[in-house]
VMD Tcl script that builds the backbone (N, CA, C; Angstrom):
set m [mol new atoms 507]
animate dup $m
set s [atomselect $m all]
$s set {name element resname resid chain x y z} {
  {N N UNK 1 A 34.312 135.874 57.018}
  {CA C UNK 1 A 34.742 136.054 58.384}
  {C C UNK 1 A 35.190 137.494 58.589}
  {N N UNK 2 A 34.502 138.344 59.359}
  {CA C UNK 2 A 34.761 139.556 59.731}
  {C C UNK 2 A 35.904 139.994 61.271}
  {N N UNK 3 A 35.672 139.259 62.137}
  {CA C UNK 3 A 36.761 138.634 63.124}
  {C C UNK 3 A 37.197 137.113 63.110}
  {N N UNK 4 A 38.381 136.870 63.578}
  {CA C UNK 4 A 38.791 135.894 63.894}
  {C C UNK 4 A 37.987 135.235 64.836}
  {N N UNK 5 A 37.641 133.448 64.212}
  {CA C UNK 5 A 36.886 132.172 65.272}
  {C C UNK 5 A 37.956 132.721 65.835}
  {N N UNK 6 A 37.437 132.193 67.074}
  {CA C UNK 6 A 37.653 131.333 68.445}
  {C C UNK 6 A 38.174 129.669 68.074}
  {N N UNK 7 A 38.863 129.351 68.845}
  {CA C UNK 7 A 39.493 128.055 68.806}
  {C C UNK 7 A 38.386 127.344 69.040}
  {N N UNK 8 A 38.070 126.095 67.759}
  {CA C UNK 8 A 37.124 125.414 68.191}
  {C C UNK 8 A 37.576 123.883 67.837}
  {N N UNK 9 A 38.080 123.513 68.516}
  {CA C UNK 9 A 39.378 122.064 68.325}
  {C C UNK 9 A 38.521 120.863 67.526}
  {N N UNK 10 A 37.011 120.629 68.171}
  {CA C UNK 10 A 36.220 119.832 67.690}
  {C C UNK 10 A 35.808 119.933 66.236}
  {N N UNK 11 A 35.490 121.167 65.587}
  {CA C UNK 11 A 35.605 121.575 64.434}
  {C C UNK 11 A 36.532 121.241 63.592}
  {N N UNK 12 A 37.726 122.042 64.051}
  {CA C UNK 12 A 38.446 121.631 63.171}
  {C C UNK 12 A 39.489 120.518 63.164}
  {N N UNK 13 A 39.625 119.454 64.326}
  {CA C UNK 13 A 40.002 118.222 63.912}
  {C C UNK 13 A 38.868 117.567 63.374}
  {N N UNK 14 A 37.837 117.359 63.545}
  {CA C UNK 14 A 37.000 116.341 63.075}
  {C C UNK 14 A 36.862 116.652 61.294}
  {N N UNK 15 A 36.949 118.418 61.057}
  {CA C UNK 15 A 36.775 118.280 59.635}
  {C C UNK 15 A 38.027 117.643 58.675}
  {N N UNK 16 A 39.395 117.895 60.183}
  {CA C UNK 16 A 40.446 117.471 59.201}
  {C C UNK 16 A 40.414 115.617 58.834}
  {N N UNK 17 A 40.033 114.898 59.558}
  {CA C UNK 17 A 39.849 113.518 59.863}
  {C C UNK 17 A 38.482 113.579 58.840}
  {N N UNK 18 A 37.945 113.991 58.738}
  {CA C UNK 18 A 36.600 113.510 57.737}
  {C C UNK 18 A 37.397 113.925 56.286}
  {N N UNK 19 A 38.276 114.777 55.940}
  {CA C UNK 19 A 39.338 114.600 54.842}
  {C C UNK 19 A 40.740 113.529 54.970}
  {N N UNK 20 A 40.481 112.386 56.210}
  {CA C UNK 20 A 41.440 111.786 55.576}
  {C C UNK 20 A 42.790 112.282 55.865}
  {N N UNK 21 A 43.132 113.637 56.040}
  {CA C UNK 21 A 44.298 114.678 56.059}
  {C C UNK 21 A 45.415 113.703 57.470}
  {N N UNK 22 A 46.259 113.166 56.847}
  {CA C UNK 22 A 47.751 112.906 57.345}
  {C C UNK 22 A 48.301 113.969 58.681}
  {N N UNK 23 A 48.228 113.761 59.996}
  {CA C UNK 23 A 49.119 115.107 60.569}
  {C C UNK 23 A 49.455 114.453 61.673}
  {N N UNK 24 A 50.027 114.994 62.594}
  {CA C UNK 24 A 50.723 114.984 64.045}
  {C C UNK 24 A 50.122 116.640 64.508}
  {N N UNK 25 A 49.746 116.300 65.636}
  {CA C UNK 25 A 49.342 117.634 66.326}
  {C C UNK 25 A 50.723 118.003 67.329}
  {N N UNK 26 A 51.147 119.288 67.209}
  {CA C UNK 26 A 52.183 119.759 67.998}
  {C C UNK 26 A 52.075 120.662 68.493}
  {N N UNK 27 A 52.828 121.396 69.341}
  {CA C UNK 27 A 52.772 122.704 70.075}
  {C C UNK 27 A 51.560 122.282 71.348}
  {N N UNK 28 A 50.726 123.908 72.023}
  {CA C UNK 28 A 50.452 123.391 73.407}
  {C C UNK 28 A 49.176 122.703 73.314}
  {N N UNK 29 A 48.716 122.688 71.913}
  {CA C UNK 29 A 47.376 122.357 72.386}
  {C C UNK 29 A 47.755 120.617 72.371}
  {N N UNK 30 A 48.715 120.222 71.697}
  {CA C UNK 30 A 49.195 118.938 71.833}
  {C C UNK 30 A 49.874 118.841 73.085}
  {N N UNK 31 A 50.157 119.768 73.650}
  {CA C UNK 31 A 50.783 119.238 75.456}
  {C C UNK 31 A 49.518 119.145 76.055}
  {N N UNK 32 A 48.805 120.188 76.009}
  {CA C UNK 32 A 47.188 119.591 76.850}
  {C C UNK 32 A 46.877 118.630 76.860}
  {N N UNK 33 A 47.144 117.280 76.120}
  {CA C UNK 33 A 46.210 116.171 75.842}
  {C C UNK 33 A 47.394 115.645 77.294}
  {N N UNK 34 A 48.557 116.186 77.764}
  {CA C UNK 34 A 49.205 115.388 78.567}
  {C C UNK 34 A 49.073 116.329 79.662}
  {N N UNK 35 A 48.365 116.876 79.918}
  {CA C UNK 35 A 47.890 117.668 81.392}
  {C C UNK 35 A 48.566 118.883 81.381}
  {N N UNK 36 A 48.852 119.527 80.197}
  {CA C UNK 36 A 49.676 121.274 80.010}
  {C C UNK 36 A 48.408 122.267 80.602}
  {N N UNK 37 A 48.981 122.911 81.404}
  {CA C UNK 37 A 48.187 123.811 82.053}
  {C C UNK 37 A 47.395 125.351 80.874}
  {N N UNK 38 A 48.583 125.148 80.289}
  {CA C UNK 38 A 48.302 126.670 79.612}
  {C C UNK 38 A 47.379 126.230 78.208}
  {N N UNK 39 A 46.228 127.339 78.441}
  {CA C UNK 39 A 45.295 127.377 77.435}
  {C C UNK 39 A 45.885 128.399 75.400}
  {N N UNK 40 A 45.640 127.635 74.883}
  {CA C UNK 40 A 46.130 127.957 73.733}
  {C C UNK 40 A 44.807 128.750 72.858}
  {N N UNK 41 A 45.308 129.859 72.224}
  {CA C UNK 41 A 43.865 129.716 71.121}
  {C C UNK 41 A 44.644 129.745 69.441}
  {N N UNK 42 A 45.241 128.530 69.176}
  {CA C UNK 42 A 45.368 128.051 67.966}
  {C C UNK 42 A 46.181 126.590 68.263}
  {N N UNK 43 A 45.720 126.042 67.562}
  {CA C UNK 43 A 46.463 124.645 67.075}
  {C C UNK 43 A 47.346 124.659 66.186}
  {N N UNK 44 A 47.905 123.439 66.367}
  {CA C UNK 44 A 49.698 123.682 65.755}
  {C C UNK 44 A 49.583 121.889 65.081}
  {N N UNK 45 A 49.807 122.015 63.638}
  {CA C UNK 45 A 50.139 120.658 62.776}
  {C C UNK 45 A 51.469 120.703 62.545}
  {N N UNK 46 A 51.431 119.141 62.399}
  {CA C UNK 46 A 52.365 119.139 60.925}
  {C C UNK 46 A 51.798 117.937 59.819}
  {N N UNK 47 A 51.884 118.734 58.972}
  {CA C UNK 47 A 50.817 117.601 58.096}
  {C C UNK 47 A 52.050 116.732 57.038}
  {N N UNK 48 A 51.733 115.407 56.195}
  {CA C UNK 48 A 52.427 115.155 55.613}
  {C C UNK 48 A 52.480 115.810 54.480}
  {N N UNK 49 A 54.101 116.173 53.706}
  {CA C UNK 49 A 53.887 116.691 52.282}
  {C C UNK 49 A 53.651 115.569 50.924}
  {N N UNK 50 A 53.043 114.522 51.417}
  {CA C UNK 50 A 52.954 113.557 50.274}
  {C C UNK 50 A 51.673 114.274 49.614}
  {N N UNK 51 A 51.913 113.830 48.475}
  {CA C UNK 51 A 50.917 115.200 47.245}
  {C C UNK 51 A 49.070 114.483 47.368}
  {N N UNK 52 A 49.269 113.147 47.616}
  {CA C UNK 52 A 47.854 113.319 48.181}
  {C C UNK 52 A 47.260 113.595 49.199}
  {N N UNK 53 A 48.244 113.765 50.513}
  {CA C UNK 53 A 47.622 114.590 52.023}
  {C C UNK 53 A 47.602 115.936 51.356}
  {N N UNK 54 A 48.364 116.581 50.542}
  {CA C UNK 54 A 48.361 117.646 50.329}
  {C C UNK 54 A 46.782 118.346 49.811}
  {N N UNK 55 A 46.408 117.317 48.848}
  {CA C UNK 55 A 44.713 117.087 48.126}
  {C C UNK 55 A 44.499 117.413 49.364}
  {N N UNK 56 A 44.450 116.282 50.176}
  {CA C UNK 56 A 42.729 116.236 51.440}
  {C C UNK 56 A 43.495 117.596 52.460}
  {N N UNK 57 A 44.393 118.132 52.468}
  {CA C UNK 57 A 44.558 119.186 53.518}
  {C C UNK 57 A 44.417 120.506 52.655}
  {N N UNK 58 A 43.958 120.646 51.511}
  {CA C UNK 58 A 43.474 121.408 50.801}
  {C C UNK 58 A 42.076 121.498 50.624}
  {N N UNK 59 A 41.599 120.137 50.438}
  {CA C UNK 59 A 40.373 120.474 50.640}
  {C C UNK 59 A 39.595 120.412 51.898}
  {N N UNK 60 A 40.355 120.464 52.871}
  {CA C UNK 60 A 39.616 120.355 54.560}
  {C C UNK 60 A 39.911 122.406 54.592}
  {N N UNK 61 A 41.210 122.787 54.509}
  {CA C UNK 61 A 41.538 123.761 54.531}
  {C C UNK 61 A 39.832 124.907 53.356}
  {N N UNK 62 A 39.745 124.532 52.444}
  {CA C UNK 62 A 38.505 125.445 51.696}
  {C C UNK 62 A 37.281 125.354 52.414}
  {N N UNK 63 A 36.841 123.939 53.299}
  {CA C UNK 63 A 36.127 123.543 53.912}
  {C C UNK 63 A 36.040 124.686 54.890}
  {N N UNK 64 A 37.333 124.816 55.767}
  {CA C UNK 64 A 37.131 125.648 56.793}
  {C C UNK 64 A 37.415 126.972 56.651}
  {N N UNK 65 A 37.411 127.386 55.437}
  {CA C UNK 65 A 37.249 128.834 54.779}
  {C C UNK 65 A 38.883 129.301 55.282}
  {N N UNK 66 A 40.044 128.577 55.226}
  {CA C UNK 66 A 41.065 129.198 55.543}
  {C C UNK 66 A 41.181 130.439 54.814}
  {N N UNK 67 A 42.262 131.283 55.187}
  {CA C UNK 67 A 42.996 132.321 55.127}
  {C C UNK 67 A 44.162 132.795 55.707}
  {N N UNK 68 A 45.045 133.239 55.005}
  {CA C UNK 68 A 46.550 133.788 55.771}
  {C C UNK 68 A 46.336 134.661 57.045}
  {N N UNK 69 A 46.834 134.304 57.922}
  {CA C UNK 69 A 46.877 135.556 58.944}
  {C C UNK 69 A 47.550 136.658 59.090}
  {N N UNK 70 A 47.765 137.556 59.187}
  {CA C UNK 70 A 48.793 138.226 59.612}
  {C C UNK 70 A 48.198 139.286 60.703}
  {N N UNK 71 A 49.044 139.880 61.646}
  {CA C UNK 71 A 48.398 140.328 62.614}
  {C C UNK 71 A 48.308 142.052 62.444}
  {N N UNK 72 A 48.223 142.115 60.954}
  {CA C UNK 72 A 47.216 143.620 60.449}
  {C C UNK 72 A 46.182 143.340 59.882}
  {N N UNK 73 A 46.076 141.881 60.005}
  {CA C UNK 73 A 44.419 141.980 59.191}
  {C C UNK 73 A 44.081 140.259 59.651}
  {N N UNK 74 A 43.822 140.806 60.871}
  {CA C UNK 74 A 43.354 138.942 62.023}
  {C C UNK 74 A 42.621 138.461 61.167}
  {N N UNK 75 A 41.699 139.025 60.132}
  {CA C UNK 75 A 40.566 137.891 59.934}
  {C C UNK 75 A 40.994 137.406 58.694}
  {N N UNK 76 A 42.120 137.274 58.211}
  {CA C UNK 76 A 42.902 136.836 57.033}
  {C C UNK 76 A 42.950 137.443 55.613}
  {N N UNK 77 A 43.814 137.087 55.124}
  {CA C UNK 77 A 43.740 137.620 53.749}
  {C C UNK 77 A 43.476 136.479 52.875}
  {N N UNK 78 A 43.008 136.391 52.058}
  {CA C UNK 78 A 42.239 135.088 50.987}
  {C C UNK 78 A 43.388 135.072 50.355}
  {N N UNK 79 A 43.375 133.575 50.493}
  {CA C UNK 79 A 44.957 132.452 49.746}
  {C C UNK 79 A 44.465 131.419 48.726}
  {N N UNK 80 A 45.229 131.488 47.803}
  {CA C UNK 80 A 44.790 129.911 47.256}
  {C C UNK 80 A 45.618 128.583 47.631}
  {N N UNK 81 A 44.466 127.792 48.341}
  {CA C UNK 81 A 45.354 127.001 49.289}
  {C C UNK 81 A 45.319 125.823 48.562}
  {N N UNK 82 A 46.010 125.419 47.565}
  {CA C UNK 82 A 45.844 125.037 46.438}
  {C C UNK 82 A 47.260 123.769 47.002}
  {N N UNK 83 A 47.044 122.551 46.827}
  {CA C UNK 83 A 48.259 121.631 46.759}
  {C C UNK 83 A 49.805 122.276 47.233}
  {N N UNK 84 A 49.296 122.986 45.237}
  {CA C UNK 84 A 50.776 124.034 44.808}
  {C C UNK 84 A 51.045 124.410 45.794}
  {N N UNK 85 A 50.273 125.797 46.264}
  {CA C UNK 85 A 50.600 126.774 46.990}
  {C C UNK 85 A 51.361 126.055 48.364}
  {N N UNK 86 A 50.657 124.898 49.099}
  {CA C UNK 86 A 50.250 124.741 50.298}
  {C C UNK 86 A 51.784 124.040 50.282}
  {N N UNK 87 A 52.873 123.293 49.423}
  {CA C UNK 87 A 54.082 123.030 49.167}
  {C C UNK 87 A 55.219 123.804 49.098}
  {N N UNK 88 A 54.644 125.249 48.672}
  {CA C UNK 88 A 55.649 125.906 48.585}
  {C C UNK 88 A 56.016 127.306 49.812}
  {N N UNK 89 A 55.625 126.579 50.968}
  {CA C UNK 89 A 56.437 127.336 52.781}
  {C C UNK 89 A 56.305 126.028 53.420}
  {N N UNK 90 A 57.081 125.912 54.765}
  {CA C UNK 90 A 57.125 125.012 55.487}
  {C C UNK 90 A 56.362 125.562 56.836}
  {N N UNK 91 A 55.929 126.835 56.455}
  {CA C UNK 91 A 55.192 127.213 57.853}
  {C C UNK 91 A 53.717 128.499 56.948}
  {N N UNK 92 A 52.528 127.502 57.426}
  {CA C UNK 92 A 51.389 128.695 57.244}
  {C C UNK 92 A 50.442 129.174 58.527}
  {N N UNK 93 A 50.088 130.259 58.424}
  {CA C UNK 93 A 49.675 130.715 60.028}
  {C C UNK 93 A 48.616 131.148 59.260}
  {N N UNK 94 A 47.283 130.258 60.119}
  {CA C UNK 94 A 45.728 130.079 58.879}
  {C C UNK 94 A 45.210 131.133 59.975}
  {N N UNK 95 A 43.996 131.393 59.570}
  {CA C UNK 95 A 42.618 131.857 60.135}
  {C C UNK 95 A 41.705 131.000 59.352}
  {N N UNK 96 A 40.706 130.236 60.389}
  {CA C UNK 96 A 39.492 129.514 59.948}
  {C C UNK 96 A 38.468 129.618 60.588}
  {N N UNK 97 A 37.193 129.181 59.985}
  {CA C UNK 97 A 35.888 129.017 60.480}
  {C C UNK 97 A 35.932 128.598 61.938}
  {N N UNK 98 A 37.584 127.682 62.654}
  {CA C UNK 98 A 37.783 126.875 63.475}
  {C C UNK 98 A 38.502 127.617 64.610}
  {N N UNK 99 A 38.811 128.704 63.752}
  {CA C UNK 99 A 39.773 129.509 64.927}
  {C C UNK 99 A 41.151 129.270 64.081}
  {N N UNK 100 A 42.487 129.373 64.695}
  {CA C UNK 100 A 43.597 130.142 64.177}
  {C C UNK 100 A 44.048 128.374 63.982}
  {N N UNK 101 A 44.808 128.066 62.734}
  {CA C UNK 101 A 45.720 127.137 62.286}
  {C C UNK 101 A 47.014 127.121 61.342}
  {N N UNK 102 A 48.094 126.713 62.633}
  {CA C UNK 102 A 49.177 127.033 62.027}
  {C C UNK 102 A 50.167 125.612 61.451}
  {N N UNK 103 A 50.395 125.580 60.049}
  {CA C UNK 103 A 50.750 124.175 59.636}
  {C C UNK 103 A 52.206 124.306 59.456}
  {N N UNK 104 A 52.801 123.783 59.967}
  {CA C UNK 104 A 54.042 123.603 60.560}
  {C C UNK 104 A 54.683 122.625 59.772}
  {N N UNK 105 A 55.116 122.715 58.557}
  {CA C UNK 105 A 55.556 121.470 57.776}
  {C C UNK 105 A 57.203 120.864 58.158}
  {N N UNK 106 A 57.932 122.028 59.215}
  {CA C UNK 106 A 58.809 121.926 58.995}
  {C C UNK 106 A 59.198 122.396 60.662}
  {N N UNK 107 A 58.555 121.981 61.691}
  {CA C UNK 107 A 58.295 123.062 63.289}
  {C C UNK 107 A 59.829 122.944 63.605}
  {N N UNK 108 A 59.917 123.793 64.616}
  {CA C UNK 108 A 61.237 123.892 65.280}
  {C C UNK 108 A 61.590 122.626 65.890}
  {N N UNK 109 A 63.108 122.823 65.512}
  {CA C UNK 109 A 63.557 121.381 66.410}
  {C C UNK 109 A 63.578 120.369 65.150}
  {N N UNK 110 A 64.335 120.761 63.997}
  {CA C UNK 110 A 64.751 119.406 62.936}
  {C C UNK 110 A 63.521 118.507 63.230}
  {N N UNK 111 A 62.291 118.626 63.098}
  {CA C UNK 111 A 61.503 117.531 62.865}
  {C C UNK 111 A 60.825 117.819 61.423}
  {N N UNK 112 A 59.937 116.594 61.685}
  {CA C UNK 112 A 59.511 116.585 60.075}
  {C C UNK 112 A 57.986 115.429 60.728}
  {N N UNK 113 A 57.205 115.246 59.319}
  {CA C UNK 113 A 55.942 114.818 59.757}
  {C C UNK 113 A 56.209 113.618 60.029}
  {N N UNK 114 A 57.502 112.775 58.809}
  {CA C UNK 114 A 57.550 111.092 59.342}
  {C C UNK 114 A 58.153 110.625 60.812}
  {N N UNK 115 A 59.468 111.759 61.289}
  {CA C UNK 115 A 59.531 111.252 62.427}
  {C C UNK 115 A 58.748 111.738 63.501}
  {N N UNK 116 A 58.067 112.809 63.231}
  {CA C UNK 116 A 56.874 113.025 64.423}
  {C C UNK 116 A 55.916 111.895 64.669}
  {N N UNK 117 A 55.126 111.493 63.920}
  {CA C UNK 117 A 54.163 110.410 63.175}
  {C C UNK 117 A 54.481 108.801 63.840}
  {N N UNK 118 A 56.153 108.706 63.791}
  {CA C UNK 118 A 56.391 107.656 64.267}
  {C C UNK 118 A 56.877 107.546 65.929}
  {N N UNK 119 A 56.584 108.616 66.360}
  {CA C UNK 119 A 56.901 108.347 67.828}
  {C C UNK 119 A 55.603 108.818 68.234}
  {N N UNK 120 A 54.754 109.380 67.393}
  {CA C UNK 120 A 53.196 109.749 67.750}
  {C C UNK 120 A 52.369 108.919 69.015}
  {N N UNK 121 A 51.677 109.479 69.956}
  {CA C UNK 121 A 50.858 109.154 70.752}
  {C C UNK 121 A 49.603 109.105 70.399}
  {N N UNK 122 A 48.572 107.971 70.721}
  {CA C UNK 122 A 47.155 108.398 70.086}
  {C C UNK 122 A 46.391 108.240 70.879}
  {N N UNK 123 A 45.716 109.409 70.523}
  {CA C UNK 123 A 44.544 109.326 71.879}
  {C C UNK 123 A 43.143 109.700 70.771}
  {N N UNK 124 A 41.746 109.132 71.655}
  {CA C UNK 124 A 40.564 109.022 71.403}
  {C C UNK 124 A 39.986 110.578 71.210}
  {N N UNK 125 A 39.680 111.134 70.534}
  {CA C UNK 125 A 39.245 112.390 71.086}
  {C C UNK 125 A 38.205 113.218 69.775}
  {N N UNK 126 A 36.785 113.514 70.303}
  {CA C UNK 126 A 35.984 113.813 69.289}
  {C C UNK 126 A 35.426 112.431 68.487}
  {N N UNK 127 A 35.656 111.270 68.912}
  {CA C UNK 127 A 35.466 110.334 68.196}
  {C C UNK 127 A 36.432 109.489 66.863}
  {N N UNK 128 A 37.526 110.461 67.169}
  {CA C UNK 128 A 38.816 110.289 65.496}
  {C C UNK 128 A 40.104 109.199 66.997}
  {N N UNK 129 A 40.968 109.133 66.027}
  {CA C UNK 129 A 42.346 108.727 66.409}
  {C C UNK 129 A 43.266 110.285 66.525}
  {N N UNK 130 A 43.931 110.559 67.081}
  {CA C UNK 130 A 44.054 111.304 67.174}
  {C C UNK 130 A 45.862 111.428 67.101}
  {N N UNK 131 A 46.578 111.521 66.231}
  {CA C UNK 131 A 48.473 111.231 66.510}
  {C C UNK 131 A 48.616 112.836 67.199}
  {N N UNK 132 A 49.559 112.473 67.964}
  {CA C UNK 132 A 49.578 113.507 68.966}
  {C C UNK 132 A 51.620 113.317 69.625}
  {N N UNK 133 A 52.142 114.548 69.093}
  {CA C UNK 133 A 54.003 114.760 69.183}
  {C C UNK 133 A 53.779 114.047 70.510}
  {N N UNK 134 A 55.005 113.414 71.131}
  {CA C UNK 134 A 55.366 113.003 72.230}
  {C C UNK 134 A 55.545 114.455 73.161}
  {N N UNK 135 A 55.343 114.468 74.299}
  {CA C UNK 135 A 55.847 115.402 75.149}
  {C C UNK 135 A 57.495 115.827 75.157}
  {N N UNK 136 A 57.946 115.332 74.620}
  {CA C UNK 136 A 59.449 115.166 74.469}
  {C C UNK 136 A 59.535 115.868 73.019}
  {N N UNK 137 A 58.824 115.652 71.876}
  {CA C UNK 137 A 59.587 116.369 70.955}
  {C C UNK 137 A 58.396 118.063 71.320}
  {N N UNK 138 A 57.718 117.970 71.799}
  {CA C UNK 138 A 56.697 119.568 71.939}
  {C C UNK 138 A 57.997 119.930 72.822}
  {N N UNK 139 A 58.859 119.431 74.078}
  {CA C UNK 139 A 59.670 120.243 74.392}
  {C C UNK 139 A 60.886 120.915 73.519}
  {N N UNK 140 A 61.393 119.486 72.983}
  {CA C UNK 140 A 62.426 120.437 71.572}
  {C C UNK 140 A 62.048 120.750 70.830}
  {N N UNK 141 A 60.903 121.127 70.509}
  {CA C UNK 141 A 60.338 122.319 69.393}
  {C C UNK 141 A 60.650 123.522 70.141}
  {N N UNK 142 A 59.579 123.822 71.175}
  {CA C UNK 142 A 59.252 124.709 72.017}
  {C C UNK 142 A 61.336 125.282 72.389}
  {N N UNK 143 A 61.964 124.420 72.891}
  {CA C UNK 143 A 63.260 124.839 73.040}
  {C C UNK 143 A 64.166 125.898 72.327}
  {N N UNK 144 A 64.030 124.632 70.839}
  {CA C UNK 144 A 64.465 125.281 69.705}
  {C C UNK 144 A 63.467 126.477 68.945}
  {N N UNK 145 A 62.399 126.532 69.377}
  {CA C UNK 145 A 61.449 128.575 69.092}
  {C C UNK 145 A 62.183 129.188 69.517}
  {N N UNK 146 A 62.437 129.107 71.089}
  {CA C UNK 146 A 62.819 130.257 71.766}
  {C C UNK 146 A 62.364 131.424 72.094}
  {N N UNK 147 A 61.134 131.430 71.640}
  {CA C UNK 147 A 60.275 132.637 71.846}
  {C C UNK 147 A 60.271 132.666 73.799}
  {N N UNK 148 A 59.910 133.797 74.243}
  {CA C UNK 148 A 59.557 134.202 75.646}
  {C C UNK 148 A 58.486 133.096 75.732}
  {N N UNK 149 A 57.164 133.133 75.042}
  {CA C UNK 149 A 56.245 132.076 76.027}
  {C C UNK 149 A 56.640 130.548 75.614}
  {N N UNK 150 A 57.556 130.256 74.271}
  {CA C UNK 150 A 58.319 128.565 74.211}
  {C C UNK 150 A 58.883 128.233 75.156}
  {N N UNK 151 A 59.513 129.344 75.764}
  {CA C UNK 151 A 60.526 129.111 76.579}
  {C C UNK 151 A 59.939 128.576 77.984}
  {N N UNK 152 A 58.941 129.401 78.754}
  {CA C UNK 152 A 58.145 129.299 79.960}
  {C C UNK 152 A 57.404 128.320 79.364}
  {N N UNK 153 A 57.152 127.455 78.441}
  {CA C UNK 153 A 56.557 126.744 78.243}
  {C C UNK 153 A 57.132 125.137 78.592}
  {N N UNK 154 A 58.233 125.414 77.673}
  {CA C UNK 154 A 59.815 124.520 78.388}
  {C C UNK 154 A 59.768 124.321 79.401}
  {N N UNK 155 A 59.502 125.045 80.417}
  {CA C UNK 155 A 59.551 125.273 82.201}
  {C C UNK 155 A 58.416 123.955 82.392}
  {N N UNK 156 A 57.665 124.306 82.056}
  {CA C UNK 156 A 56.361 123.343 82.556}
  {C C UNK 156 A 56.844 122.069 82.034}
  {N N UNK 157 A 56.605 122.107 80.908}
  {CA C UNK 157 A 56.681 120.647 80.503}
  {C C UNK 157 A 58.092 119.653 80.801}
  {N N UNK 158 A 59.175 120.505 81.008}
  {CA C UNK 158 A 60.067 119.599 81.800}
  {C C UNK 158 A 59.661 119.075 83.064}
  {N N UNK 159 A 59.241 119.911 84.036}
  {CA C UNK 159 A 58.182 119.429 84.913}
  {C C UNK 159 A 57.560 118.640 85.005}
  {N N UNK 160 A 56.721 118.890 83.833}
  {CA C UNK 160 A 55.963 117.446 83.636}
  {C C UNK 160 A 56.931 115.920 83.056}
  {N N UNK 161 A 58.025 116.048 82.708}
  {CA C UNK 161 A 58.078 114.782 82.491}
  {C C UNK 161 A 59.267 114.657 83.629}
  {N N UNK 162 A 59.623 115.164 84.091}
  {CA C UNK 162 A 60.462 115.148 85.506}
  {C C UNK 162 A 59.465 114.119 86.447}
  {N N UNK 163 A 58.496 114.745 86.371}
  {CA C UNK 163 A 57.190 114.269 87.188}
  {C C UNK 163 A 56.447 112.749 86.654}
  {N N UNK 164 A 56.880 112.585 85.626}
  {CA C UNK 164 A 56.075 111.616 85.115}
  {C C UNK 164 A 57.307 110.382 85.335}
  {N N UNK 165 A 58.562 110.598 85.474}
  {CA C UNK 165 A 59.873 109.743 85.535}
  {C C UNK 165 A 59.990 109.296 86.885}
  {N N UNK 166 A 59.382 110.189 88.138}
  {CA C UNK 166 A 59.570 110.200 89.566}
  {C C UNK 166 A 58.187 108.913 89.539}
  {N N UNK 167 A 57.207 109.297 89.055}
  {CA C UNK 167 A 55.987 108.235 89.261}
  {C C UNK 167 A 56.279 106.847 88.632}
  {N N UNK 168 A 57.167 106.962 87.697}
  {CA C UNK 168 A 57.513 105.617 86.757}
  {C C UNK 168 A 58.705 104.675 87.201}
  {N N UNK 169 A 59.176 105.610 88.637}
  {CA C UNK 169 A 60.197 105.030 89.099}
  {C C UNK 169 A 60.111 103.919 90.403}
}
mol reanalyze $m
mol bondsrecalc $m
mol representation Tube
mol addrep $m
């Protein structure tokens, strides 16, 4: 890879689901599935750290030619994304064949993969099952970032469930 893919969601969920790979999708591209306006170009996991998701998210990860990102050298630096390795940060910011993937073992907002997983939403998509954060914990992630665009991001999606409470009422 000489530049960084382009986000290609179909790619790379379907390769992660053809490994089997354990996750919850979070951040915006997981608010999109609930009508988030803003276009993302990377996807946001959290995968489980049980040592055999770790196997199949290692080998989906070689599949899609991962690499570390960093933003002096977009098209990654070659990692060994090895079990080991892939255990020892709670946050990796990939470059793939798929476009940009960032695995979040540990995302903002005290979550973790089992209680994401268990309040998970699932939707059909590409042909897989798809577990997908509640709109409610993508806002206390997004809260607890604090970054400038988490924050305006916060904006919307309270909105949206402001909006979704007025219709349910």
């Amino acid at each position: 890879m000489s530049t960084p893919a382009p986000l290609d969601p179909e790619l790379l969920l379907t390769t992660l689901a053809g490994h089997g790979v354990q996750y919850v999708l979070i951040g915006a591209l997981a608010a999109r599935m609930y009508g988030f306006p803003r276009v993302t170009a990377d996807a946001d996991i959290t995968p489980s750290r049980e040592a055999t998701n770790l196997e199949r998210l290692s080998a989906a990860l070689r599949v899609l030619e991962a690499r570390v990102f960093t933003e002096s050298v977009p098209e990654g630096l070659v990692f060994d994304c090895s079990p080991a390795m892939l255990a020892r940060a709670d946050l990796w910011n990939l470059v793939t064949r798929a476009g940009r993937l960032d695995l979040a073992f540990a995302p903002a907002g005290d979550q973790d993969y089992e209680t994401l997983a268990g309040q998970a939403e699932h939707f059909a998509v590409f042909g897989i099952d798809l577990a997908v954060a509640r709109l409610e914990d993508i806002l206390a992630s997004k809260e607890a970032a604090g970054r400038i665009k988490d924050r305006q991001d916060a904006l919307i999606i309270r909105e949206m469930l402001a909006r979704r409470e007025e219709g349910s009422s």
